[in-house]
N, C-alpha and C positions, 0 to 999 in steps of 0.2 A: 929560324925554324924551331919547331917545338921540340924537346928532347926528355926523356924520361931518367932519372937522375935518384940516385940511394943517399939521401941525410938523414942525420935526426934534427927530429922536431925545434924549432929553437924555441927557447927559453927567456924570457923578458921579462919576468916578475911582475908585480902590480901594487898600490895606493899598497904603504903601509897600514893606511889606517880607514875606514867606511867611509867616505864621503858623505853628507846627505844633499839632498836634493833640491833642499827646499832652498831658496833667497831670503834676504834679509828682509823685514819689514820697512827700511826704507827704501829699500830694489821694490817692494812688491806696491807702497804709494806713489812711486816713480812710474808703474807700468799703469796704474788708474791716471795717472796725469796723461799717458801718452794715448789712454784711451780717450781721456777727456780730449786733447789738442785733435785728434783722428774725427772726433764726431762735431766738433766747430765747423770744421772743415766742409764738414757734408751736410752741414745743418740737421744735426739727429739731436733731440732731446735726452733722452733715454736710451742707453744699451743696457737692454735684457741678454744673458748669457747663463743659456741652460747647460745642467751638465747630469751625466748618472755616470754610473762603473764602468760601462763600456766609454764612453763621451767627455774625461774627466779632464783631456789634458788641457782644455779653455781654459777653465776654472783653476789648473794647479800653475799656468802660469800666469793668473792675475790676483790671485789669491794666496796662491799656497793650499790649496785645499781640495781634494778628491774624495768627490762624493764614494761612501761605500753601503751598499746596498739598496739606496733610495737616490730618487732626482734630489736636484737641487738649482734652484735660479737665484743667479747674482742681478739686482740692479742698480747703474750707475746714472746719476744724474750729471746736469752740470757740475755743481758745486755740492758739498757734505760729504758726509758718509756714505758709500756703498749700500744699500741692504740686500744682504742673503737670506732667503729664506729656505728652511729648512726640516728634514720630517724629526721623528723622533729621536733617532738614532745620533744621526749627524750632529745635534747642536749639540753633544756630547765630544764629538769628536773634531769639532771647528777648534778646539783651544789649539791644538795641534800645530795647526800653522801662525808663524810669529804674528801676523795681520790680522786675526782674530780680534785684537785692541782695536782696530781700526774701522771695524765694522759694524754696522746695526742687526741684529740677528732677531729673527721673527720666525716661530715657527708654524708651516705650511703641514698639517696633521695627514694628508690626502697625499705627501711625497715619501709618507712613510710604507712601508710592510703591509701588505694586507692583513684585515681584523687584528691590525692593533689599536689602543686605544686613542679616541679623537676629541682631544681637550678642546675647549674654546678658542676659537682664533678666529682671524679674518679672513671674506671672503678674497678670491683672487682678485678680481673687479675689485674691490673695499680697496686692498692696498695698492694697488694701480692708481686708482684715482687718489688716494690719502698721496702717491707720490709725486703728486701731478702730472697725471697721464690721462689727456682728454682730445677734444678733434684740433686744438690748435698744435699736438704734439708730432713729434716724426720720434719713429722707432725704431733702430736696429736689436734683431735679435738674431744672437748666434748660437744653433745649436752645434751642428758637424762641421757641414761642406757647403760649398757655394752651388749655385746651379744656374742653369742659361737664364731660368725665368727669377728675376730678383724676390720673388712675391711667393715664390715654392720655399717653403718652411720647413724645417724638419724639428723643431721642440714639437711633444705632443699636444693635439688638435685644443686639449682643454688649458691650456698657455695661450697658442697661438689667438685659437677664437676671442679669448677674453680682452687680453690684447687688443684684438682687433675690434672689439666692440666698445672696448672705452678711447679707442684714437680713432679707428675708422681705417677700413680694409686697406684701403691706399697709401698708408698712413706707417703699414709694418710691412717692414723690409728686411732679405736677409741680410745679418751683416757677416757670414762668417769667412769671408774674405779680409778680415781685420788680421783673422789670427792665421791662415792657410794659403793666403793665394801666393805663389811660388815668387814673383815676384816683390812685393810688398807685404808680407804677411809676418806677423811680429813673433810669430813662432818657426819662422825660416832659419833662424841663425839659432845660437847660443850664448851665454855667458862662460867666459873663463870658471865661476864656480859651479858652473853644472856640465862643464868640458870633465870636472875631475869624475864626476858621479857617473860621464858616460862611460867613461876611461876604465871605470872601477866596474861597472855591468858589462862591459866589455868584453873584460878578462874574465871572468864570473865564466860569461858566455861559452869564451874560445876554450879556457880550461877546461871546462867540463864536455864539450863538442873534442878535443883531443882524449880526454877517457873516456868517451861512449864507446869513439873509431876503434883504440885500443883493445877496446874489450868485445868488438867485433870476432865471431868464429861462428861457422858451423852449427845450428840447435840453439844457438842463445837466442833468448826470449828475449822481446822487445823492452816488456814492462823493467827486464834487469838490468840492460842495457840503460835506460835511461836514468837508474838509480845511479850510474856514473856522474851524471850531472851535479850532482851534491848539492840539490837545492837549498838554498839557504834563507828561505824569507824575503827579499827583495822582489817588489809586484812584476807577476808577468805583465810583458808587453804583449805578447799572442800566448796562444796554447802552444804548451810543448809538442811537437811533430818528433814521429819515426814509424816510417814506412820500411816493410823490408815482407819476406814472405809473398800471402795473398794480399796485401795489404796495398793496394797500389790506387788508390782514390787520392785526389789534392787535398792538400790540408789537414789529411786525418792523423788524425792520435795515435796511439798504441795501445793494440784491440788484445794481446795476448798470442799475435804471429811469431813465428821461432824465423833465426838468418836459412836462407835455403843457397849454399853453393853454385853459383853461376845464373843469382838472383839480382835486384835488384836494390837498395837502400838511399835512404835519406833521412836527415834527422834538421831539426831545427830547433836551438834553444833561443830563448827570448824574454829577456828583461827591459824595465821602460830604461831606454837611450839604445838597447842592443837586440842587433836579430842575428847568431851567427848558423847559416844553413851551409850544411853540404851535403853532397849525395855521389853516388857512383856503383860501381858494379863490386858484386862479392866474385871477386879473382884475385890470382897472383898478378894478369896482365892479359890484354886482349892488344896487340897494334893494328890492327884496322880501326879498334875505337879511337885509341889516340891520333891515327893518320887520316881519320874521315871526319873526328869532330868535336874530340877533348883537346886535340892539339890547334886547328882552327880556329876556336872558339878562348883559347888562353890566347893568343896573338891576335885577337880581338880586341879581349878586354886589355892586352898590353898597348896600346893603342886609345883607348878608352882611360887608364891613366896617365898616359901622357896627356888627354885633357884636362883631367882631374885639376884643376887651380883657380881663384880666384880669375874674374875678367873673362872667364869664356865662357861662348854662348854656352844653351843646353846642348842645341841641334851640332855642333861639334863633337857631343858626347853621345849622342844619338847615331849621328853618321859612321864615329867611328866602329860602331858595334856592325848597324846595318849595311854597309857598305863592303861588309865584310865576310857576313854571314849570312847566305842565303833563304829565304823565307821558306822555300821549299823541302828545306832539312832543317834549319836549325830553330825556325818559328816562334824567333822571339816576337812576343804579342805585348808585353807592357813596358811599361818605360824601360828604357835603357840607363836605370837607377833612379831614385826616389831620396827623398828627407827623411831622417828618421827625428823624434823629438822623444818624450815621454810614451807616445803611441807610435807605433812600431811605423806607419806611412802619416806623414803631413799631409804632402805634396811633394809634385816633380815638377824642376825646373826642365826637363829633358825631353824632350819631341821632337820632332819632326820639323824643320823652319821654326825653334824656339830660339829666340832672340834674348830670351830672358839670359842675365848674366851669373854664373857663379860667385858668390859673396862669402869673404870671410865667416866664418861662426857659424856656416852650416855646413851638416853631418850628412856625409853622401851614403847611403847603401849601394854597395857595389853587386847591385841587387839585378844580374841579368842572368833571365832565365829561359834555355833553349830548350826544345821538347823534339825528340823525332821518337817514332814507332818501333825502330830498331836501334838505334843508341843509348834510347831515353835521354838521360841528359847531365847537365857536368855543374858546379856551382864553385864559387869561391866568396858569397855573402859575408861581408863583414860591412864595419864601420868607419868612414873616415873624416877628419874634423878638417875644416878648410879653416888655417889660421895664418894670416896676416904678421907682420911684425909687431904690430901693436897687440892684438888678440894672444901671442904667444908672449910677450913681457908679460901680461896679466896672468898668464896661468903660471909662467915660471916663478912670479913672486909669490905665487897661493902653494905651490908645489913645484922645486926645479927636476924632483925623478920626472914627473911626467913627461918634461923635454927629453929628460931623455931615454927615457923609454921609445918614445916616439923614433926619436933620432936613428936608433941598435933597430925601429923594426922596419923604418924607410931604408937603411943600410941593409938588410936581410933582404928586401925586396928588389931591390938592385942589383945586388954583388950575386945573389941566390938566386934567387930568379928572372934576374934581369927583364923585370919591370921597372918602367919610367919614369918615377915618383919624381916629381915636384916637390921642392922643397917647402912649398906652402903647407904640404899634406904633413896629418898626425895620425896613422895609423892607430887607431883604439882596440885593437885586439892583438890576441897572441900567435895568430897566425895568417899575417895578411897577404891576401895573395896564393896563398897554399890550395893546390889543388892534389890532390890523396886518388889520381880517381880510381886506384883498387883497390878496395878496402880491406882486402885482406894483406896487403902489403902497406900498408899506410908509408911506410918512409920512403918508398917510391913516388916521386914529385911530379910535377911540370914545369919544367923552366925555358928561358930563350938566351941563358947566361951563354 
């Protein structure tokens, strides 16, 4: 049973030193080979792989490279170089990634900025065909997400069409279940060098999510509140979120609402590998919330990490939430956790009769989110790395604090809040499991210890 419980906050430290994100330029000709071996398989000539600011995390992990303020399309053939094409901007900012040697670079003036200026260059169709793309070709292009009909594209119309008129409309298919689909998808998991860079936005995350809480009172303004966060340059993964006051729409910002006593709050910070969200009510302490549906809903998700590990299905991780929490009150409607990568949702291994298995090297968001009209609702979002024996030698040879960090915060969540942790799991944040839900008492908890 859930109990309400006075600590402080714990303390785990983090990466003495930045991590970065990017792979080695022989990691990043390893992942064009694996795209090459993937499209043998299915007989595709050509993968086209679009990418822009929002859409960028295809392209940063086959490249190294995120587009910033313009599209950008990679194409790969069987055999050669790559070629990227690219607007104005960007082929300024391709050196960036160590792969940039590796690649053919042609710039595309029409992926630049509006009325800037448009040098000479080839049409789309021109390089298409100069790459030999004609009716004997098959084409994967991956913009976003996959969709029931293979033949629904999401690169825009003047890619897609042209595409389609130098191979023939049958001829381009989506592929972006190469890099997304929960099962097989080459962005499902991670490497031990970008486990450190999640590890490192993590904490970023949770540190700065404990001094917003902290700085929770009465009249404080939203916008100030989130100057707690101490952003520091590292790209968001979403927009920053904080709801509190009038301010009660999904996903919104911080409009300039003040904390209102016996209100409502939520804040969400979010860096690419990390999303940590919490929310709960501005009191000292409500018990019918805790006894009707913060307390409920922690002995859900305790429940929900004892799936948490390598070899289980999703629908395990699904059942345990739903089987638990009523539809009629607690209404959770989206997966019962998701992948997080670079962009804040991959995909979800997690539904309903999902069969699919949990795998080493990926990053579960403990991302379940109930809603009712009189509770509103409770959160404990963080990030967790599913790592193997093998996946944790690797990171301990790149970094041994990370183990154990990891170690002090699966031992926190256990002996403290007696959640179930698997020792497969690497907690990435500095507060896993932690539920706060009065905000004006933060060191009042939720535990089952």
């Amino acid at each position: 049973m859930t109990r309400v419980i006075e600590i402080d906050w714990p303390e785990f430290g983090g990466p003495a030193q930045p991590p970065g994100w990017r792979e080695t330029a022989a990691e990043y000709s390893r992942r064009i080979e694996t795209a090459r071996a993937w499209m043998r398989a299915r007989g595709i000539t050509h993968f086209a792989v679009y990418g822009d600011r929002e859409h960028f995390a295809n392209l940063a992990w086959l490249i190294g490279f995120d587009p910033r303020f313009e599209e950008a399309l990679l194409l790969i053939a069987r055999d050669g170089d790559p070629l990227l094409l690219a607007g104005n901007e960007c082929l300024g900012y391709i050196p960036a990634s160590p792969m940039a040697v590796n690649l053919r670079l042609q710039l595309f003036p029409y992926f630049s900025l509006p009325s800037q200026p448009v040098r000479p260059h080839s049409t789309l169709l021109d390089t298409f065909r100069q790459e030999g793309i004609d009716a004997h070709s098959r084409i994967g292009l991956a913009g976003w997400k996959p969709y029931p009909d293979p033949q629904w594209l999401d690169a825009p119309s003047y890619i897609a069409d042209q595409l389609r008129f130098a191979a023939g409309f049958e001829n381009v298919m989506n592929a972006a279940s190469f890099f997304v689909d929960p099962e097989t998808g080459v962005r499902t998991t991670i490497t031990a060098r970008e486990a450190l860079f999640f590890e490192w936005t993590n904490t970023l995350a949770t540190e700065g999510m404990k001094r917003v809480i902290r700085a929770v009172k009465p009249g404080a303004m939203d916008y100030d509140l989130l100057e707690q966060a101490r952003y520091n340059g590292v790209p968001l993964g979403c927009h920053m979120t904080l709801k509190c006051g009038a301010n009660r729409v999904s996903l919104a910002s911080a409009r300039g609402e003040r904390i209102e006593r016996g209100g409502r709050f939520s804040c969400g910070i979010s860096y690419w590998g990390a999303n940590c969200c919490r929310c709960g009510w501005v009191l000292e302490d409500w018990p019918e919330y805790i006894r009707e549906f913060a307390g409920p809903y922690f002995e859900a998700m305790a429940a929900w990490f004892y799936h948490l590990r390598p070899g289980t299905p999703g629908a395990a991780l699904h059942d345990a939430v739903h089987s638990r929490l009523a539809d009629d009150r607690f209404n959770v409607f989206l997966n019962a956790g998701h992948l997080i990568g670079l962009d804040e949702w991959v995909s979800s291994p997690v539904f309903k009769d999902s069969t699919i298995p949990l795998r080493s090297g990926m990053v579960m968001q403990a991302d379940v989110i109930p809603s009712n009209p009189v509770y509103y609702s409770t959160r404990m979002e963080d990030g967790y790395l599913l790592a193997d024996a093998r996946l944790a030698a690797e990171i301990e040879a790149l970094d041994p604090s990370f183990i154990d960090r990891a170690a002090r915060r699966r031992d926190f969540m256990r002996s403290v809040l007696g959640l179930p942790v698997h020792s497969s799991i690497c907690p990435l944040g500095n507060i896993p499991g932690l539920i706060a839900p009065f905000i004006l008492a933060p060191n009042r908890v939720l535990t089952l210890a």
